[in-house]
VOMARBA-468352 format. One record per residue (C-alpha): residue number from 1; residue in three letters; x, y, z. Coordinates in Angstrom, 1 decimal, decimal comma. Layout:
N
+-----+-----+--------+--------+--------+
!   i !  aa !      X !      Y !      Z !
+-----+-----+--------+--------+--------+
! NUM ! ALA !      X !      Y !      Z !
...
+-----+-----+--------+--------+--------+
END
This chain:
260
+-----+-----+--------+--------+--------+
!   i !  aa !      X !      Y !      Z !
+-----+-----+--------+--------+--------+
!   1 ! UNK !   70,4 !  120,3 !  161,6 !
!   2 ! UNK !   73,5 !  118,5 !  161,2 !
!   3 ! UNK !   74,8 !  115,0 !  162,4 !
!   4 ! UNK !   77,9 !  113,5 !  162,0 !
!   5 ! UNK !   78,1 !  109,6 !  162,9 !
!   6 ! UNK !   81,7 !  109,1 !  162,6 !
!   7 ! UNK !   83,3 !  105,5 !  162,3 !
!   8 ! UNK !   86,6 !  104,6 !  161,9 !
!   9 ! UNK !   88,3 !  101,1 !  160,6 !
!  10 ! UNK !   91,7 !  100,3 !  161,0 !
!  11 ! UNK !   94,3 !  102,7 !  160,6 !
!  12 ! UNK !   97,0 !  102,1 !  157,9 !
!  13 ! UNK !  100,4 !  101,0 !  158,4 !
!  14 ! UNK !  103,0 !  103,0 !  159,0 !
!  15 ! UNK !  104,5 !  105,5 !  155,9 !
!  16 ! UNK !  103,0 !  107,3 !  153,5 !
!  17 ! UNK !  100,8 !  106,1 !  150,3 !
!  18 ! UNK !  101,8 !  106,3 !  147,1 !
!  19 ! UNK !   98,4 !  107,6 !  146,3 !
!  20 ! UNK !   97,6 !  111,0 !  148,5 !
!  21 ! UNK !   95,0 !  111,1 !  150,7 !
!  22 ! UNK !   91,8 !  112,5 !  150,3 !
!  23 ! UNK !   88,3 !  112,4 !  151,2 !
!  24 ! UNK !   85,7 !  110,4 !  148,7 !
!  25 ! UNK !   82,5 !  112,0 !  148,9 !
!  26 ! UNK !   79,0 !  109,9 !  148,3 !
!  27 ! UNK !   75,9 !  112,0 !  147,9 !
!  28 ! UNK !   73,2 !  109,5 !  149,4 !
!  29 ! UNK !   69,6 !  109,4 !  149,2 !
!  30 ! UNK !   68,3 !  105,9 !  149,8 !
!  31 ! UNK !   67,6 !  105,2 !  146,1 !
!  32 ! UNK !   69,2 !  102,4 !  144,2 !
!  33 ! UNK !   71,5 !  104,5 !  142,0 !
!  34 ! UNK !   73,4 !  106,5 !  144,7 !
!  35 ! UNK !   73,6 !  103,1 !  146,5 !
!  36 ! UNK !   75,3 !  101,9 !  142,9 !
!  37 ! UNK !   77,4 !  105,0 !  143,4 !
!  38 ! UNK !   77,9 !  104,2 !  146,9 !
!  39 ! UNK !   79,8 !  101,0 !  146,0 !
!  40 ! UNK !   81,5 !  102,9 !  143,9 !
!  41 ! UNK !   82,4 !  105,6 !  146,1 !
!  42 ! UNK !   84,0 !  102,8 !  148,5 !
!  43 ! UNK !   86,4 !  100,4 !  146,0 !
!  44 ! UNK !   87,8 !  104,1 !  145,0 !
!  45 ! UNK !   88,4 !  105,8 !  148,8 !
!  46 ! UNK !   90,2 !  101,9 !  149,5 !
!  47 ! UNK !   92,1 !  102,3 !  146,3 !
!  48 ! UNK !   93,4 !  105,6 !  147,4 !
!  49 ! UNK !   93,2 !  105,2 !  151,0 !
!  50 ! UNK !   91,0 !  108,0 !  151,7 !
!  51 ! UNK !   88,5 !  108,5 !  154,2 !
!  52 ! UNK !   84,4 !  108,2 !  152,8 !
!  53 ! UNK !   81,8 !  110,3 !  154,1 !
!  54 ! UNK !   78,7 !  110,1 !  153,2 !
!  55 ! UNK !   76,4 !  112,6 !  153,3 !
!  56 ! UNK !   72,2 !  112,6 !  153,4 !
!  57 ! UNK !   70,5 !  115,8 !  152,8 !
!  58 ! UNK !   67,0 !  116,1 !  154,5 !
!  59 ! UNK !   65,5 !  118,1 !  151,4 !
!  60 ! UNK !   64,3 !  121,7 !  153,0 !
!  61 ! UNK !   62,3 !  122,7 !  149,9 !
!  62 ! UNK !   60,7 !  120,0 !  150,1 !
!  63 ! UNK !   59,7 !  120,4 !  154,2 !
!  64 ! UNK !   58,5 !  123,9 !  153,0 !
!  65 ! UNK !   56,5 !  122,9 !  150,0 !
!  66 ! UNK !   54,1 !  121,0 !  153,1 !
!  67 ! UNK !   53,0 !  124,2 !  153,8 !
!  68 ! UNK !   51,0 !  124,9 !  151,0 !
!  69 ! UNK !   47,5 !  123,7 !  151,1 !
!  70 ! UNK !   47,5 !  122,6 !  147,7 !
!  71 ! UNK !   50,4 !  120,4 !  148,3 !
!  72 ! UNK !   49,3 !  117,0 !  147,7 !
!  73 ! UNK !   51,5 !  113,4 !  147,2 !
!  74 ! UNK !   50,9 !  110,7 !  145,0 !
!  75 ! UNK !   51,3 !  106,9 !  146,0 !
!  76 ! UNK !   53,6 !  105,6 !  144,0 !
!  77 ! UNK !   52,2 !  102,0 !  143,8 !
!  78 ! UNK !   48,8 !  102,9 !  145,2 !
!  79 ! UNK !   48,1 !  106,0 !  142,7 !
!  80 ! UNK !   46,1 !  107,7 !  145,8 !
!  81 ! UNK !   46,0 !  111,5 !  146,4 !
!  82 ! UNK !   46,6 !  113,1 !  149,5 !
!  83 ! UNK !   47,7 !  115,5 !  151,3 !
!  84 ! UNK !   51,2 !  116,3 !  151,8 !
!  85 ! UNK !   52,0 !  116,5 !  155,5 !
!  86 ! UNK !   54,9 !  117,6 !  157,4 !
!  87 ! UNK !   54,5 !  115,0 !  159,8 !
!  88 ! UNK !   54,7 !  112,4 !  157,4 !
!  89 ! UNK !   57,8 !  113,8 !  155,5 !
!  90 ! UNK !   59,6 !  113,6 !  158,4 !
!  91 ! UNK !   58,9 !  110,1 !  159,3 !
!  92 ! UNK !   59,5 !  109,4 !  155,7 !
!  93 ! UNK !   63,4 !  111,3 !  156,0 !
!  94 ! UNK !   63,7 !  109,3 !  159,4 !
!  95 ! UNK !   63,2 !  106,4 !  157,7 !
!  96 ! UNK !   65,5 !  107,2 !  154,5 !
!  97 ! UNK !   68,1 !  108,0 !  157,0 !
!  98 ! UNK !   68,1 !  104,7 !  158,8 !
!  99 ! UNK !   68,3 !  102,8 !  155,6 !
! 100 ! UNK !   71,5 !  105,0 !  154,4 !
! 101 ! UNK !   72,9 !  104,5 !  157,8 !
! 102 ! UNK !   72,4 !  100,9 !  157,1 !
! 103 ! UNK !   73,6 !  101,0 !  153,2 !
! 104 ! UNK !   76,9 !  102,3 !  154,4 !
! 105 ! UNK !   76,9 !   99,7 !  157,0 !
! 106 ! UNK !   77,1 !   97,3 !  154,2 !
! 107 ! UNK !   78,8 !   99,3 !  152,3 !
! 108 ! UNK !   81,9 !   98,8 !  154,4 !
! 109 ! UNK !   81,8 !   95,6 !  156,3 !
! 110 ! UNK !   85,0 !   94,0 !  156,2 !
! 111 ! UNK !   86,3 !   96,8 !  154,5 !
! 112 ! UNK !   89,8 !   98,5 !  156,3 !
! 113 ! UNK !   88,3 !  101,9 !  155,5 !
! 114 ! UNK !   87,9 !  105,2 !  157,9 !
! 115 ! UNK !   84,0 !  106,2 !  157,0 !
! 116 ! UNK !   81,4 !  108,4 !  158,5 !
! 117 ! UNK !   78,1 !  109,5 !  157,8 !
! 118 ! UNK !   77,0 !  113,3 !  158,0 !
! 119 ! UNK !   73,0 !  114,4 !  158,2 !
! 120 ! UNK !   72,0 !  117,6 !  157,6 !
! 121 ! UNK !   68,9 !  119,5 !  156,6 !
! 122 ! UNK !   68,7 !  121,9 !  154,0 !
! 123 ! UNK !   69,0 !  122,4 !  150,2 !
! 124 ! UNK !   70,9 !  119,8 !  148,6 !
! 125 ! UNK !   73,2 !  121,6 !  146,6 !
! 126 ! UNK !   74,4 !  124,0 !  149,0 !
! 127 ! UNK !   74,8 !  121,1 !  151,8 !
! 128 ! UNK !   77,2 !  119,4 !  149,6 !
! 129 ! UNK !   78,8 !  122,4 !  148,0 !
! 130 ! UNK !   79,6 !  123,7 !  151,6 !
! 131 ! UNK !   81,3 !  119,6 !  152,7 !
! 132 ! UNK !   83,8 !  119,2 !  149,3 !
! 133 ! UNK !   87,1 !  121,1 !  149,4 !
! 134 ! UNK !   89,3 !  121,0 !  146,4 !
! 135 ! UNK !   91,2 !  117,7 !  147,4 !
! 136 ! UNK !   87,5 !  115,5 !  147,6 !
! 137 ! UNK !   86,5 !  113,4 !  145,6 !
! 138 ! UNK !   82,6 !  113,8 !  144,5 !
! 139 ! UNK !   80,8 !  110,7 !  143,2 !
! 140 ! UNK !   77,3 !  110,9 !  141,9 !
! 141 ! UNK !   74,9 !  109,0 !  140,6 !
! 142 ! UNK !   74,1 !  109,2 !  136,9 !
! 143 ! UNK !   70,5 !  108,0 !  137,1 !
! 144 ! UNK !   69,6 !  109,3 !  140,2 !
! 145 ! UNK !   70,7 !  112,8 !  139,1 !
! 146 ! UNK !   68,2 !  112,4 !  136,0 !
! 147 ! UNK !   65,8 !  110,7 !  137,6 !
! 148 ! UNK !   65,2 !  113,4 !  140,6 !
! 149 ! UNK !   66,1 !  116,6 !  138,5 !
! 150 ! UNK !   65,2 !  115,6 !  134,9 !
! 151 ! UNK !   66,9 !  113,9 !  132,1 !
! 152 ! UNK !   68,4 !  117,3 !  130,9 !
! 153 ! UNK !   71,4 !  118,7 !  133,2 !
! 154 ! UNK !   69,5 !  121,4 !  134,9 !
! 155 ! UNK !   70,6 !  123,9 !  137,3 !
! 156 ! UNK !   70,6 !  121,7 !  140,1 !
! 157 ! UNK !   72,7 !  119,5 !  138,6 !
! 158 ! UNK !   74,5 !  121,9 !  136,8 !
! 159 ! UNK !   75,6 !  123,4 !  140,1 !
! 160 ! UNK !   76,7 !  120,3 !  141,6 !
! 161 ! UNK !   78,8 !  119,1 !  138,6 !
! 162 ! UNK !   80,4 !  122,1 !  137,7 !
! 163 ! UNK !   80,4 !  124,2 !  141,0 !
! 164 ! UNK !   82,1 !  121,5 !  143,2 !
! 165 ! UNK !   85,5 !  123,2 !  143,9 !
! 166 ! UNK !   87,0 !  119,5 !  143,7 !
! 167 ! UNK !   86,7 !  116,3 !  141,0 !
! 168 ! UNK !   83,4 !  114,8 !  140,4 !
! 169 ! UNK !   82,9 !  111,4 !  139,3 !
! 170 ! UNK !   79,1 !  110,9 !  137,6 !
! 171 ! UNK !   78,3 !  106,7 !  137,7 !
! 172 ! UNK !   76,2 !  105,0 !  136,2 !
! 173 ! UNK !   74,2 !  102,0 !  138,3 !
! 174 ! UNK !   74,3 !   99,7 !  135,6 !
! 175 ! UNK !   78,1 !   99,9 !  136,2 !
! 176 ! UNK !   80,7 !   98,1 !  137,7 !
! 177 ! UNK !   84,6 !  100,0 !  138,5 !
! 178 ! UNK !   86,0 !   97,6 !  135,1 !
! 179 ! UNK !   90,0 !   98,8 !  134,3 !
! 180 ! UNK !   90,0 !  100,0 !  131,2 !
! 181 ! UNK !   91,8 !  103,3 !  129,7 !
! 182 ! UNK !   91,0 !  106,8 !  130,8 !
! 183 ! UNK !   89,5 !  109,0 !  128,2 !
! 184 ! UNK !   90,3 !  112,5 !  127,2 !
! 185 ! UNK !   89,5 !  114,8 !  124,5 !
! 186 ! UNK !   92,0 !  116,5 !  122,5 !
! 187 ! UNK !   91,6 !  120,3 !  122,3 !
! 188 ! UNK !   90,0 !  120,3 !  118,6 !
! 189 ! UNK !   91,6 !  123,5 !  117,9 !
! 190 ! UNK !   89,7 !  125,5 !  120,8 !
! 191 ! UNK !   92,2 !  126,8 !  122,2 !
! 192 ! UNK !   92,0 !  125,4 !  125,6 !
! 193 ! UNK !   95,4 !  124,6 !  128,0 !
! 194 ! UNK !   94,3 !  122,6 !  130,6 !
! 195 ! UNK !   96,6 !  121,2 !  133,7 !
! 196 ! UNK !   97,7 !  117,7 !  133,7 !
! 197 ! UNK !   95,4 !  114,9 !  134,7 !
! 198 ! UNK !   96,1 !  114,1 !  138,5 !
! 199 ! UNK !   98,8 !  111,0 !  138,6 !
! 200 ! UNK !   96,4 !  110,0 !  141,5 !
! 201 ! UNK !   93,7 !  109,5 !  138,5 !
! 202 ! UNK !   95,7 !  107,8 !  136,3 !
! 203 ! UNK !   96,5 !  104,7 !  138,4 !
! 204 ! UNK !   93,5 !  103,9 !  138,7 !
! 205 ! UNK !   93,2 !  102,7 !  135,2 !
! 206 ! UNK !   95,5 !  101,1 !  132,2 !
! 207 ! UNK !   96,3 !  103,5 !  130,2 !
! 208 ! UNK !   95,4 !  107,0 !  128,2 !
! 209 ! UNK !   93,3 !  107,3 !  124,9 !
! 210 ! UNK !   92,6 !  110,1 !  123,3 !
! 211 ! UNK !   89,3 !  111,1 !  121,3 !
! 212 ! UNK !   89,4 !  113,0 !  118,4 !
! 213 ! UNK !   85,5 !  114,0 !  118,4 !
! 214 ! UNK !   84,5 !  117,4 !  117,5 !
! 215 ! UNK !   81,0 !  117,5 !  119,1 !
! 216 ! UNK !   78,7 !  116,0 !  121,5 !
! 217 ! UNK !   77,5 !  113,6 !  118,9 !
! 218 ! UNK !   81,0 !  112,2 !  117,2 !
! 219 ! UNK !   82,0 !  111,4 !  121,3 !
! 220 ! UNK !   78,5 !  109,8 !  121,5 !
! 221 ! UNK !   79,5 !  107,5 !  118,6 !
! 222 ! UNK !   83,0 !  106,8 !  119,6 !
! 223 ! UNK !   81,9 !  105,6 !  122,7 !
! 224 ! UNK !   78,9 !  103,7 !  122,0 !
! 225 ! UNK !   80,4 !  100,3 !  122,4 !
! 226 ! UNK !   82,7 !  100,8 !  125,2 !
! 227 ! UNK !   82,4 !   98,9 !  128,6 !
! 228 ! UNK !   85,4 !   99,6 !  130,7 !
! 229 ! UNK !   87,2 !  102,6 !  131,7 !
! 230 ! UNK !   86,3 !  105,9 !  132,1 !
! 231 ! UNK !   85,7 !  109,6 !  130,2 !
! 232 ! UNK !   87,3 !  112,4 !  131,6 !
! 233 ! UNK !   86,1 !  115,8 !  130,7 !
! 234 ! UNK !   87,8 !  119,2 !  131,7 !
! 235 ! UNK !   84,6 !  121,7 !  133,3 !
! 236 ! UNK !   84,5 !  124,3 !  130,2 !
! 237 ! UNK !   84,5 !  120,8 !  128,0 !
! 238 ! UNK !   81,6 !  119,4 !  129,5 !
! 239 ! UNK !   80,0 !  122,7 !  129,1 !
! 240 ! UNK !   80,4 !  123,2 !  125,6 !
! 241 ! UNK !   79,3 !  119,4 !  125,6 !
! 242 ! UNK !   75,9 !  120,0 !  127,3 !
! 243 ! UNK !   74,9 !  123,2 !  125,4 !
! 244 ! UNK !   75,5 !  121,0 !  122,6 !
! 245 ! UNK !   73,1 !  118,0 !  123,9 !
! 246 ! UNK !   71,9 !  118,4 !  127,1 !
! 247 ! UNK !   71,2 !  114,5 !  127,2 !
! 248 ! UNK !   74,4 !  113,3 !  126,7 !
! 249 ! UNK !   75,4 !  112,6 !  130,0 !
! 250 ! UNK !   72,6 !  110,1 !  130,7 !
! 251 ! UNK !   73,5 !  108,1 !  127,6 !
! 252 ! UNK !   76,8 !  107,7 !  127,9 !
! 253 ! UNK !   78,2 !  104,0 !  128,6 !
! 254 ! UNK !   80,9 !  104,7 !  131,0 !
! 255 ! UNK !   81,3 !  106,6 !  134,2 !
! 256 ! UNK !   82,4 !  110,5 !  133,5 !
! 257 ! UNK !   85,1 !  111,9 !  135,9 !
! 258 ! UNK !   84,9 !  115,9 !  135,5 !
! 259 ! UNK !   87,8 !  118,3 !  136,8 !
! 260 ! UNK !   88,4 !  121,8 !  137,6 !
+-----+-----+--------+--------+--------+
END
């Protein structure tokens, strides 16, 4: 099943942007950190005057795994066992979708911003792996990604980080969008040539630094006190980084943008 509710604010004035145009992507799923990601995902498609779509995945696995008679749910504030019906996964998807719809309702009020909302049902990974094309712009949220799959990046998250053929921003929603400079590391003698950080990245912060650390624990350190700006990682960098501490990403203070 898939549902697009497409909404459109004004459109912009005539001529080009100096920032090209491209399609922010929000992975939604009702809880408060992709709603922190959701802001997010908003101040940075106005910034760049790209269109938002959000997108809710109806969790097929999870459907399926009502099937089983063993299946069973646990109240989260009650702490009562019972059975896990279809039924009442559905109503419970129908009402997580009406509270997205809502949350990028808010979102976007009074925002000039073309938006829309896309439904589907399936496995979460492929859905979104199937919407982002190399010119999107993925933003995830930190906690939420630990707090559904784990603390350690596992191959769910794995996938979606460093499968998506585009950039993937991973926030934090303890996090506002401060200015600050973008991080990179240097090569530390690996060998590794990567392309140019996009200009369209650039601008939206003050400035370059670059981190001498060696391993996942001297970037830990370096970064321990930092509040603004961002870390951006290369994909076979953030690899090596995660064989090397697969918790990293959860503790770090800043939002991490990842590119191809």
């Amino acid at each position: 099943m898939n549902v697009d509710v497409s909404r459109s604010g004004p459109e912009e004035p005539g001529g080009e942007s100096e920032i090209p145009v491209m399609r922010v992507l929000a992975l939604l799923d009702a809880s408060r950190h992709s709603l922190a990601a959701l802001a997010a995902a908003v101040d940075l498609a106005v910034t760049r005057h790209a269109e938002l779509v959000a997108l809710y995945v109806e969790d097929q696995d999870l459907l399926g795994s009502a099937g089983f008679p063993f299946a069973r749910e646990i109240g989260a504030a009650s702490g009562q066992v019972r059975r896990l019906s279809r039924t009442d996964l559905e109503a419970g998807m129908a009402r997580q979708a009406r509270r997205v719809t809502e949350a990028l309702d808010a979102a976007v009020a009074g925002r000039e911003l073309r938006h829309q909302l896309r439904v589907s049902r399936g496995r979460v990974v492929s859905e979104a792996l199937s919407l982002a094309g190399p010119g999107d712009l993925l933003v995830l949220g930190k906690a939420g990604l630990s707090g559904h799959w784990g603390v350690r990046l596992g191959s769910t998250s794995r996938a979606l980080i460093l499968e998506a053929p585009c950039t993937v921003i991973i926030w934090d929603e303890r996090l506002s969008l401060a200015r600050g400079p973008l991080r990179t590391l240097d090569g530390n003698g690996a060998g590794d040539e990567f392309p140019p950080v996009p200009e369209a990245l650039t601008r939206l912060f003050d400035g370059r630094e670059v981190l001498q650390a060696s391993d996942a624990r001297q970037l830990e350190q370096q970064l321990a006190r930092v509040d603004n700006g961002a870390l951006l990682l290369h994909r076979p960098q953030l690899a090596r980084l995660a064989d090397q501490d697969a918790d990293l990403l959860a503790r770090l203070p800043i939002p991490v943008i990842v590119v191809p």
